[in-house]
C-alpha positions as CSV (number, residue, x, y, z in Angstrom):
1,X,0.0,0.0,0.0
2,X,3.1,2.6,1.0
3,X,4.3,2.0,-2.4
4,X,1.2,2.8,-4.2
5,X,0.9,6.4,-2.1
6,X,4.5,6.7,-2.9
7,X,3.8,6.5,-6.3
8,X,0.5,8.9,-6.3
9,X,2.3,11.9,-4.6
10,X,4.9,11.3,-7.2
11,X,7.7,10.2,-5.2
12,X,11.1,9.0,-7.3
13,X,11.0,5.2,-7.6
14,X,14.4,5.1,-5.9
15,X,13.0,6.8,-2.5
16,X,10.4,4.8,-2.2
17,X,12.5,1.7,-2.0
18,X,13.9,3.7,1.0
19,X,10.9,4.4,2.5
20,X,8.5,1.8,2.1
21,X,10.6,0.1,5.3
22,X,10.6,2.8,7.5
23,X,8.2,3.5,9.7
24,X,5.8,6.3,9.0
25,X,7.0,8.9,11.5
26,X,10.4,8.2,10.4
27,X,9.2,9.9,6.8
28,X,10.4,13.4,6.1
29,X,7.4,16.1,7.4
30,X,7.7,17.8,4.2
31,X,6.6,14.2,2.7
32,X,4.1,13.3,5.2
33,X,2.0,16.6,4.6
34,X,2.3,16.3,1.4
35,X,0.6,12.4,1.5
36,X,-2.0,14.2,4.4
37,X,-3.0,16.9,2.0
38,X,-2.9,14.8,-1.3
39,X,-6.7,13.9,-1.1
40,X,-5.8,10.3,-1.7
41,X,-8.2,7.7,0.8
42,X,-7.3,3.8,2.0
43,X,-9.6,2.9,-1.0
44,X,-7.5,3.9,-3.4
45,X,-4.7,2.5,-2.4
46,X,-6.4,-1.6,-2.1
């Protein structure tokens, strides 16, 4: 599901490799608002 998310808020393929194994708070704020304000629900991402 990370990856997916990743993907819709147009993160570069190699990052998300990095950050699909760390732990959400461990994300960079900057990138975390960004998936908060993208819009994009759990459905989306199933």
């Amino acid at each position: 599901q990370r990856g997916k998310l990743l993907t819709k808020v147009h993160v570069p393929e190699d990052q998300i490799i990095e950050l699909v194994n760390k732990k959400y708070m461990e994300i960079p704020a900057a990138l975390r608002y960004e998936i908060e304000t993208s819009g994009i629900d759990k459905k989306e991402l199933q």
